[in-house]
N, C-alpha and C positions, 0 to 999 in steps of 0.2 A: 940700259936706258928704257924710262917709257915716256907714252905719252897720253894724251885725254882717253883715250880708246881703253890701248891694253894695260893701263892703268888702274881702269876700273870706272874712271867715273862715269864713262858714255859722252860726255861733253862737252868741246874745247870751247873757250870764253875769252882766250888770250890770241892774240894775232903774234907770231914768232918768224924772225927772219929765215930765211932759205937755209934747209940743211940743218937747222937747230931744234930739239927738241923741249918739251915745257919743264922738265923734271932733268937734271944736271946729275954727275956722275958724285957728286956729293948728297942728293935727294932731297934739294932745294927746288924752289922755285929759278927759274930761268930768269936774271933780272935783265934781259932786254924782251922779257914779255909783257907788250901790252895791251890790256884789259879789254875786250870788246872784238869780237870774231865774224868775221862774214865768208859767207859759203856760198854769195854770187847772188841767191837766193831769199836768204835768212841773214838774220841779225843776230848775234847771240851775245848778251851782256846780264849779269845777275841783276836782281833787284835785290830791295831787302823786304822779305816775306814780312815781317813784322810792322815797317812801314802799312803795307799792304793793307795787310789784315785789319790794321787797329784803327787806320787810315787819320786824318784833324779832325775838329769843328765837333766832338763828343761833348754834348750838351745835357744837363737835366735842369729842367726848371717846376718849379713848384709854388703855388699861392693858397694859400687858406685865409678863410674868413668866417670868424664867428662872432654870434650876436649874444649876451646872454641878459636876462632882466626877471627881475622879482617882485611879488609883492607879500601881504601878509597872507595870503594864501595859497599862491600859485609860483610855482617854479617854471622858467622856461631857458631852453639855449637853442642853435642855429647855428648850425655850421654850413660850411659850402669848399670842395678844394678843390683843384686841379694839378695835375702831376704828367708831365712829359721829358721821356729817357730815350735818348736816339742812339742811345745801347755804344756800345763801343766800335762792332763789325759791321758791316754792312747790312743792310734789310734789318734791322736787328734794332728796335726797342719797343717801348711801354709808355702806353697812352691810359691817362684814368681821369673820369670824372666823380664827386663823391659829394654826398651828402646827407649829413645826418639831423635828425630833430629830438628832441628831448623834452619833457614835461612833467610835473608832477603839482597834482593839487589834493589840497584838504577841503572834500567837500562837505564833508560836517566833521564834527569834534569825533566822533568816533569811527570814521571814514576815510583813508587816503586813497587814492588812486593816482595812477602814472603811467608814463611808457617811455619808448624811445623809436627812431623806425631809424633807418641807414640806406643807404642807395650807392650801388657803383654800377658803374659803366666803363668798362678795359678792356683795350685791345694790344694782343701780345702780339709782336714780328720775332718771332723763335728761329734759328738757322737749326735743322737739324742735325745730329751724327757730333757735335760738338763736345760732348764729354766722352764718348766712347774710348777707352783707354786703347792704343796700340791700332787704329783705324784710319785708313789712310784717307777716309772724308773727314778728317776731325783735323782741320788745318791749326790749331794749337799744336799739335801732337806733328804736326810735318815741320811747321815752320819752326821748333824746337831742335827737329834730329833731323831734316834735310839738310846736306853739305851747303856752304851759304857762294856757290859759283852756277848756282841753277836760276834760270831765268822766273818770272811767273807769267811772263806774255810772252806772246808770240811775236815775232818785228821785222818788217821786212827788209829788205837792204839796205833803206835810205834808212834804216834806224828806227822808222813809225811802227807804235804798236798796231794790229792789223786787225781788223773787224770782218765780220763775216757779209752774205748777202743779206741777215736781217737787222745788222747795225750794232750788233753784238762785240765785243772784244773777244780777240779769240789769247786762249789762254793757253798755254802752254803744260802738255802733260805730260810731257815725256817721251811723246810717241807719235806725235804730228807736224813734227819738222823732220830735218833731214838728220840730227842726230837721237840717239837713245838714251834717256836716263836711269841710269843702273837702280835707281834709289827712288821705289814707286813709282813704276814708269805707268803708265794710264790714267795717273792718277792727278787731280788738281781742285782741292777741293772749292778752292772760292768759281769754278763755273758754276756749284749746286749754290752756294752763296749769293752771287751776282744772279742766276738765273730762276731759282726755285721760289716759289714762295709759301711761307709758312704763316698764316696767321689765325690765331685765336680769339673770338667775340667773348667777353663773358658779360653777363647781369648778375647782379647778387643783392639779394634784399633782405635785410634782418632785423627782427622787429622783437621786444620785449614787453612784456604791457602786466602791471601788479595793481593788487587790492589788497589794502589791509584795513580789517576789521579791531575794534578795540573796543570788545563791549562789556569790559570791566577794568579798572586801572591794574595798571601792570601785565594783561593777554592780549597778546597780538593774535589775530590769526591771517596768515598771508596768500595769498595764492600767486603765483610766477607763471606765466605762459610766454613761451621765449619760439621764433620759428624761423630758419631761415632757409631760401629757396637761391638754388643757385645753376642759371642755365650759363650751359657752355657750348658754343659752336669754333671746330676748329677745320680750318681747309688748307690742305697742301697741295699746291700746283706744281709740280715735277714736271721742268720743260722739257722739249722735243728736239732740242739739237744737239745737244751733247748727255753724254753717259746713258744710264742702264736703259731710257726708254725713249733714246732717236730717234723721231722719225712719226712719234707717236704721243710721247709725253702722257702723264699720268695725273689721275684729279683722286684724293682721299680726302672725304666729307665723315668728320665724328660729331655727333648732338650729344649731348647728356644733359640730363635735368636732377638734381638733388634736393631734397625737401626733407627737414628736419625737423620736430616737434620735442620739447624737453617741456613739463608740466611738472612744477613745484610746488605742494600744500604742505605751509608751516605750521606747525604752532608752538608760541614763544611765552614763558610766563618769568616774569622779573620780576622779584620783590626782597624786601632787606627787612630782615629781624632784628628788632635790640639795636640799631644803627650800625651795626657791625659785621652782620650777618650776612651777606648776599648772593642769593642763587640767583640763576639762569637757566632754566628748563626747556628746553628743545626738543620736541616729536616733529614727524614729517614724516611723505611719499611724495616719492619721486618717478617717472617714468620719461624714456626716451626712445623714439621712433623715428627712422632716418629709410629711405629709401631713393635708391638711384638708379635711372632708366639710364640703358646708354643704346644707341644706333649709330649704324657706321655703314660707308658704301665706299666702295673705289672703282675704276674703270680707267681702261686705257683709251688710247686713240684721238686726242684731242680735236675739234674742230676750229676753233678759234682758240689757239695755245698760250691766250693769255690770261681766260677766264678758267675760273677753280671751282665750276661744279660740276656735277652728274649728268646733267644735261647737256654738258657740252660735248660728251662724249659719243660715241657711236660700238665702242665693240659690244658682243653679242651678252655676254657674259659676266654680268660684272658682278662682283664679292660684295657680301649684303655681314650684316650681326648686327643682334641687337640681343638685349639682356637686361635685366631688373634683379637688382640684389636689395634686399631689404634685413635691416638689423634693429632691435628691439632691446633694451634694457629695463631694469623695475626695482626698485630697492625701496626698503622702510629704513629709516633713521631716527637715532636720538643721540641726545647731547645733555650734559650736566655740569654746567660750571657755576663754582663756588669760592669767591675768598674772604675771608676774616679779617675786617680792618683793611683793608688794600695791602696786608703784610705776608699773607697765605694766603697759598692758589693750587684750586684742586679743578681738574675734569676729568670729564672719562664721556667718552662715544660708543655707539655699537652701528653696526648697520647691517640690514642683511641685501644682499644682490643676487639679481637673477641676468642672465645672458642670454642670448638668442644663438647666440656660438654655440654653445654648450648642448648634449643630449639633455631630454627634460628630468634623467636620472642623478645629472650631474649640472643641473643649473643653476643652480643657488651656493653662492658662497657668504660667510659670517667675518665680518670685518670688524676690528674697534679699534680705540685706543683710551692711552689712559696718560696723566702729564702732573707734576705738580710744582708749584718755584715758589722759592722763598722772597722777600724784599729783606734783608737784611740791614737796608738802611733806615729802615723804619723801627727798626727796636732800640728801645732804651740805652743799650753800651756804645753805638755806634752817633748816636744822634748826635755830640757833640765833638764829631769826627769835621772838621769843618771842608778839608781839602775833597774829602769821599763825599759826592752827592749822589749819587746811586751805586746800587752794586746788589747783585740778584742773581740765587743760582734757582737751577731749573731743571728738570727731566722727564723726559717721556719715553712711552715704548706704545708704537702702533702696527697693527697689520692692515696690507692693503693688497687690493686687487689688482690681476691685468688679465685681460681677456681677448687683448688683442698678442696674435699669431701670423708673424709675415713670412713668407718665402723668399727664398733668398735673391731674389730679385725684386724685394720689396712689397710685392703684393699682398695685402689683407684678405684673406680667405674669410667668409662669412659664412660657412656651413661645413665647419672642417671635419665635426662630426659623421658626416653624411658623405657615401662614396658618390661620388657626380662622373656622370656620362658624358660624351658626345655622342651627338645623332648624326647617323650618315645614312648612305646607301648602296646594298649590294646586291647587285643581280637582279635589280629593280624594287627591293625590298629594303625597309627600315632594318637599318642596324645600330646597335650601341655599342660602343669600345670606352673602356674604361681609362681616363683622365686622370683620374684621383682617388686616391684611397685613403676614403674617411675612419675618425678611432673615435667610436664613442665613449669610449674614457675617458676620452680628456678635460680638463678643468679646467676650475680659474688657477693659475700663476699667484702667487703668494707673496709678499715683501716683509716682514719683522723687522724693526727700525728702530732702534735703540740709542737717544739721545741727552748727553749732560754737559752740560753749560754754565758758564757766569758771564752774565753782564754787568758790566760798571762804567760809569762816569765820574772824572776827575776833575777837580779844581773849576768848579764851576761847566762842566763838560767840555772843557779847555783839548781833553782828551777822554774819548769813550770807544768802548769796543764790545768784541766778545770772544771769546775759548769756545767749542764748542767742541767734544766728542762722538763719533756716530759712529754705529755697525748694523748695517744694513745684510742680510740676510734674507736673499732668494730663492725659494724651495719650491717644488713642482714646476720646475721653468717649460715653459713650452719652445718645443722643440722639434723640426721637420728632421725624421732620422733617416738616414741613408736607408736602403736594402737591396737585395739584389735586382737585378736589370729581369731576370729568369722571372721575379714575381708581376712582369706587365708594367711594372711604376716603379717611378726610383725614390720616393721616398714616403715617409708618413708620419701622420702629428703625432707627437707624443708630449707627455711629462716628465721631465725628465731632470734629476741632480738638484743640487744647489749650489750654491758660490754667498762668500759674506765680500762686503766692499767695509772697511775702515779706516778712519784716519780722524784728522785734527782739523778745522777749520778755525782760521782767525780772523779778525776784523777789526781794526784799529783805524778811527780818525780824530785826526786831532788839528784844533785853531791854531796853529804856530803863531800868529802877529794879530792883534783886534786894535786897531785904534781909530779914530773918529771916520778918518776916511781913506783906512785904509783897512785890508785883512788879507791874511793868507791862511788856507786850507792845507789839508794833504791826509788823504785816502790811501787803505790798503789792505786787502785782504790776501790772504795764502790757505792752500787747499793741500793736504799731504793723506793720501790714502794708499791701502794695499788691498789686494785683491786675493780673496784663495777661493778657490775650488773646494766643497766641501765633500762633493758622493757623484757620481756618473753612473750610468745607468750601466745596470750589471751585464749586458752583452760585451761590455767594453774591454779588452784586457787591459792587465795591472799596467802595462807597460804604456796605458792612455793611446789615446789618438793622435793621429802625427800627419801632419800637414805637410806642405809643401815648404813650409818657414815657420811652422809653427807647432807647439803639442798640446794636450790636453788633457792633463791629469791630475789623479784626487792630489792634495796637497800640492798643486804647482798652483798659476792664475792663467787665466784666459789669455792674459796679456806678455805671454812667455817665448820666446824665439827661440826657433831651432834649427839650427844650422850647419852645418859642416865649417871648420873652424878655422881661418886662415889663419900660414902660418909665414906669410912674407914669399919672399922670391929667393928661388936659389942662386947666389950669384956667380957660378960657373956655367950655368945650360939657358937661367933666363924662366925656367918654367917655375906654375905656379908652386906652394906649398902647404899641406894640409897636415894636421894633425889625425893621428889616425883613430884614436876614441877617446878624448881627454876626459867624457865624464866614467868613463872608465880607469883613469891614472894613465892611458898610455898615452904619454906628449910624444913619441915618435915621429918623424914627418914622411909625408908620401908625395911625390907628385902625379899619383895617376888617381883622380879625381873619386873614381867606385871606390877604393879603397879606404877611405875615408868615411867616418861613421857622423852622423848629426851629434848636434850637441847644445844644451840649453844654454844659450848666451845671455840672459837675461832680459827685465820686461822692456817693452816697450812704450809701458808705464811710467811718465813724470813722476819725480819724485814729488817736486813741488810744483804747482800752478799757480795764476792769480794773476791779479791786478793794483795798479796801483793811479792817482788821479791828483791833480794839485790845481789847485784855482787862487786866482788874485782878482783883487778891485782896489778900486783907487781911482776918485775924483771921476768916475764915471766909466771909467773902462775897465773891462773885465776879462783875462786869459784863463784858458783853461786846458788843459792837457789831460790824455789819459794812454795807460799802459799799459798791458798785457805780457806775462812772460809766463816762463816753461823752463823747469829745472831738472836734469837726470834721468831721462828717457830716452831711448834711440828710437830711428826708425829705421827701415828697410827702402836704400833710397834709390827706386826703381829707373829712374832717368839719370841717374849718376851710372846706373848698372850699364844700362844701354848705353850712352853715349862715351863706355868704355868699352867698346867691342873690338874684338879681335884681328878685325881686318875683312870680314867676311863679308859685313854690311857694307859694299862697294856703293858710293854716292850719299852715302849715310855720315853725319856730323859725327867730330870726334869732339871729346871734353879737353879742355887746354893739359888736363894733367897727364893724357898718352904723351905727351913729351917727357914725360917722366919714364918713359919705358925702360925695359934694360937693353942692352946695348953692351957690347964687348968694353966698350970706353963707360959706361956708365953701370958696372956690375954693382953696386950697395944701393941698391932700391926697392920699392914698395909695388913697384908695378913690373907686373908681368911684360916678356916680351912680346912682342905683336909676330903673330905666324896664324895666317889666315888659314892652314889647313888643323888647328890646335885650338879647338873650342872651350876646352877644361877652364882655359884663364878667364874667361868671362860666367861660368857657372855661378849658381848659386851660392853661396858663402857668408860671413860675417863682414868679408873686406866690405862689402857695400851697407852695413850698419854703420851707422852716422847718429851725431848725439841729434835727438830732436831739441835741446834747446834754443830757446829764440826772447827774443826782446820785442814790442812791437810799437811803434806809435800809433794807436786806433783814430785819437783826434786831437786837433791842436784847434783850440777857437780863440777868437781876439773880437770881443767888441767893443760899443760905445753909446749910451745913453746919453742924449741930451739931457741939459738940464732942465727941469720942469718950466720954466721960466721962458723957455722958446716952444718947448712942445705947446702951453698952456694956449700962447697967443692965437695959433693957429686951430685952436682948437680939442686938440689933442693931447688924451693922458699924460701918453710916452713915446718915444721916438726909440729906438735903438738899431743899429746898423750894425753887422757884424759879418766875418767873414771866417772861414773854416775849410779844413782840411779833414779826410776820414783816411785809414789805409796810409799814413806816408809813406811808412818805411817799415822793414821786418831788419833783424840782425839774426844770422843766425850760424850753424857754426859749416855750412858750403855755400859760398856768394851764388844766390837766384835759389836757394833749396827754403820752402815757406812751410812749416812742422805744420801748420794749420791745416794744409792741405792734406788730406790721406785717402786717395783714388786709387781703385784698381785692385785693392784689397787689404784685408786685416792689416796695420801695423807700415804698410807702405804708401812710399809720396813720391807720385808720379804728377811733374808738371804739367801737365797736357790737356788741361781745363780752365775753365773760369777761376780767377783766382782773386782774392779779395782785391775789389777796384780800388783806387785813388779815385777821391773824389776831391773838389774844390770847389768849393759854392761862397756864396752870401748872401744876404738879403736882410730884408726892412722888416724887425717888427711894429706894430703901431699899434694902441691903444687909445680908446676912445672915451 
């Protein structure tokens, strides 16, 4: 027999008669236990954490309004909108105000000028710690895998939840009542939720403004000056009564300021020979300049614990940074396009680019491409094809740049060339210690893109589409390469390898129904590609790189899994089963878990992707739906992993399928016994690959247009009202597992984060 205690979970939440325990000689629940436990002192009844969290009254609303009006000269529009999201969690949404202007005039015949300018104003309520996979302040990730008999308040006898001396609810972590909870005991995250505050100011201004010159028919010459400037203030107030800084509370103040300049000078020359003839001549430079300051302060010791500055603080000491990174690009361009009759079609581009990443020995890279398509329904055999009204095949082959190089925590490094220091101090003297180790070899990153296609339209474009072929080819990839811990740093930029991605892409829509007042639509495209690895850089042995759940080698794909290979349950002992080197021919099976060699299970690459959409009207009302799906790919499905654990995670949630365990009564199954001193069953393995496909409804909309006859009266164009849904519903192949989602690493989907909302809105368009 046990009971809440030496049971494991730390908790009782059931009240049980004298002499009877919660857990029965059968390892049931006790059914004259009920639900809600007092200790004289305390209260103890579960919530539901999910309630909790996601809490009612999850609101977004949105209005825009735009002016737009013309005359023989002068273009203008006006817009103005407002946006407010009270986010789903508590403290938690997005405020914006916005506004943009646009213009364009002809002020003489050989003269245009124009612009645009734009304006926002946002303020973000961010809760921190909320995606951090496997962190016990990332209350997605608790209120997931916490046992669901744990309270999230504190309550005292008569049942009330119980507030402290400053009015605060006090919350229950595990560790401030009279019992313990085995399963993140200190830990609650909505106190940092309810108590902390996290908010971000931004302004962001962007403005575009062009001239073009025409001072012979047919040559434009254009100039483009585009700028945008973006300040950001963000302030985290860390209270003082609970967690890391009791007593004291914490204030972090970040500024940054970002200012970007891109300057464009075209020139375009257009002219047709013989009527048939017709080029398109494009020269140009281009340059772009971006730099961003950033400053940062923290400090402990709050004097008024509700205000989130610097000032409000008192200790002696407080943590200062600031920093300015600036990046630079420059490139010359041209362009030549040419076709014969509208029935031939030729270009070709070049451009040369320079980087500011880059050492100035390696700055400059030579990019082009080249394309050309036929119209086939413009020739003489086809013309009196009546059902064929277009059909055009096509292909090109281009190279392109990338210069950007992130770390594997995402950051853009802007002088990866160049070894960077920190400045400290020792023994009262400046010191530098080495940060980063820069390789001035390294380059631009390369793409080769190889494309053929046909486009066609039928029976009046009743139905039209396109085939498309592509192999994309990435060579010199950049790449942050391990090295030893002995050289000071653990890694350095390199170039490295290549990999080709190809496949097939289709596109088919077709008018299923047209008639006077009615129609129906329906969309659909499909995306099938493979992945290989073409050369790895020669430190590597043949035998590739090998990960944790993954390898990486010449002829395999990036997107290739590697695992130790389950091989079921043995159903005399209960314990798990592994195959002991299958890509070696040996199927043998082991149950002691080293024994057992990885092995490529295949990608975690969709075979097939895509979408698909269908719309109707009719007498004024209009439906429209659209879809999303994923065909023949698995993933590595990390909260299936864990919420199958072995027994070990006391107070920790099980998945309904540990019912399925073995059992001396239940020996032909799929799941390992549960023996909390026998960890092997929950290891890493294939058992927890799962197919990623999935089905999705992204949006379902329904409206309705009056008829002009009532808008008119009132003054107004048009009326329409309509209502909509985003996110309905995922299908996928484990109820609550979302293949969109893939957190926490390569190839795995760990639920423990934001995951795409439901949303439901509607509202008024009007036209004036």
């Amino acid at each position: 027999m046990f009971d809440s205690t030496n049971g494991g979970t730390g908790y009782n939440v059931y009240t049980l008669p004298e002499g009877q325990t919660l857990i029965g000689a059968n390892g049931k629940l006790n059914p004259n236990a009920k639900l809600g436990y007092s200790d004289g002192q305390y209260y103890y009844t579960p919530d539901d954490w999910y309630d909790e969290l996601f809490g009612s009254g999850n609101l977004r609303q949105e209005y825009n309004v735009s002016i737009a009006g013309a005359s023989e000269r002068l273009n203008y529009y006006l817009s103005a909108g407002y946006l407010d999201d009270s986010g789903i969690i508590k403290n938690s949404g997005f405020t914006r105000y916005s506004t943009r202007m646009k213009a364009d005039y002809q002020a003489k015949k050989w003269l245009k000028v124009g612009g645009n300018i734009g304006f926002s104003h946002a303020i973000t309520n961010s809760p921190t710690g909320q995606t951090d996979w496997g962190s016990s302040g990332n209350l997605f990730y608790l209120a997931n895998m916490i046992a669901p008999i744990y309270p999230m308040y504190v309550r005292d006898a008569d049942k009330k939840i119980m507030y402290d001396e400053h009015g605060n609810k006090i919350y229950d972590s595990g560790v401030n009542t009279n019992q313990i909870r085995s399963f993140s005991g200190g830990a609650n995250p909505m106190i940092s939720i309810d108590l902390d505050r996290h908010r971000t100011y931004t302004d962001a201004i962007n403005g575009n403004w062009f001239a073009t010159v025409t001072p012979v028919e047919g040559l434009n010459v254009t100039a483009n000056i585009s700028a945008s400037a973006i300040n950001r203030r963000a302030n985290h107030l860390y209270n003082s009564y609970y967690g890391s800084y009791i007593g004291k509370g914490s204030v972090s103040v970040a500024q940054s300021r970002t200012f970007g300049v891109n300057q464009q000078y075209l020139a375009s020359y257009k002219r047709t020979f013989a009527q048939k003839h017709n080029f398109d001549v494009l020269v140009g430079f281009e340059n772009y300049s971006l730099k961003m300051q950033y400053l940062s302060g923290s400090n402990t010791d709050l004097y008024n614990p509700n205000v989130g500055e610097l000032d409000n603080t008192i200790y002696e000491t407080p943590q200062v940074s600031s920093y300015t990174d600036t990046y630079f690009t420059m490139g010359i361009l041209s362009r030549v396009q040419y076709d014969y009759d509208g029935k031939y079609f030729f270009s070709a581009s070049y451009r040369r680019d320079a980087s500011s990443r880059f050492h100035p020995d390696h700055r400059w890279g030579n990019f082009g491409s080249v394309g050309g398509a036929w119209l086939l329904t413009k020739e003489n055999f086809l013309k009196d094809v009546k059902w064929l009204n277009m059909l055009k095949l096509k292909t090109s082959y281009g190279i392109q740049g990338n210069d950007d190089l992130l770390d594997p925590s995402g950051y853009s490094n802007y002088y990866p060339y160049q070894d960077q220091y920190s400045v400290g101090r020792v023994d009262g003297d400046f010191s530098l210690t080495l940060n980063y180790k820069g390789n001035k070899n390294i380059t631009w990153e390369s793409s080769h893109s190889l494309n053929v296609g046909v486009e066609f339209g039928l029976w009046d474009d009743r139905l039209s589409g396109s085939v498309e072929y592509f192999s994309r080819k990435t060579s010199d990839m950049l790449y942050y390469k391990p090295v030893p811990p002995s050289l000071g740093y653990s890694r350095q930029p390199i170039n490295v390898g290549s990999m080709r991605n190809a496949g097939v892409e289709i596109q088919l829509s077709a008018g299923l129904l047209r008639y006077k007042n009615f129609s129906w639509d329906l969309d659909l495209n499909m995306t099938h590609y493979k992945n290989k690895i073409l050369s790895l850089d020669g430190d590597v042995p043949e035998t590739g790189l090998v990960y944790s759940m993954a390898i990486r080698e010449v002829g395999g794909s990036m997107y290739d899994s590697y695992l130790k290979t389950y091989a079921g349950v043995d159903p005399n002992t209960g314990k798990s089963l592994w195959y002991v080197d299958p890509d070696n021919g040996d199927y043998s099976t082991t149950d002691v878990y080293d024994n057992a060699r990885q092995a490529r299970q295949g990608s975690t690459l969709a075979k097939v992707s895509g979408g698909f959409a269908t719309s109707l009207s009719f007498y004024g009302v209009d439906i429209s739906a659209q879809f999303a799906y994923q065909l023949g790919g698995k993933l590595y499905d990390n909260t299936y992993h864990e919420l199958m654990h072995y027994g070990d995670n006391l107070g920790m949630n099980f998945h309904k399928d540990a019912l399925k365990a073995w059992t001396p009564e239940n020996p032909n199954t799929n799941v390992p016994r549960l023996n909390s001193s026998d960890d092997s069953n929950q290891k890493y393995s294939s058992r927890f690959l799962v197919s990623s496909d999935y089905l999705s409804v992204n949006n379902v909309t329904v409206g309705y247009t009056l008829p002009k006859k009532w808008s008119n009266k009132i003054g107004l164009g048009s009326i329409r009202i309509y209502f909509s849904g985003d996110n309905l519903a995922v299908f996928s192949a484990r109820e609550g597992l979302d293949p969109r989602i893939v957190f926490g690493g390569t190839g795995t989907a760990d639920n423990t984060s934001y995951s795409a909302l439901r949303t439901i809105s509607g509202g008024i368009n009007l036209t004036f």
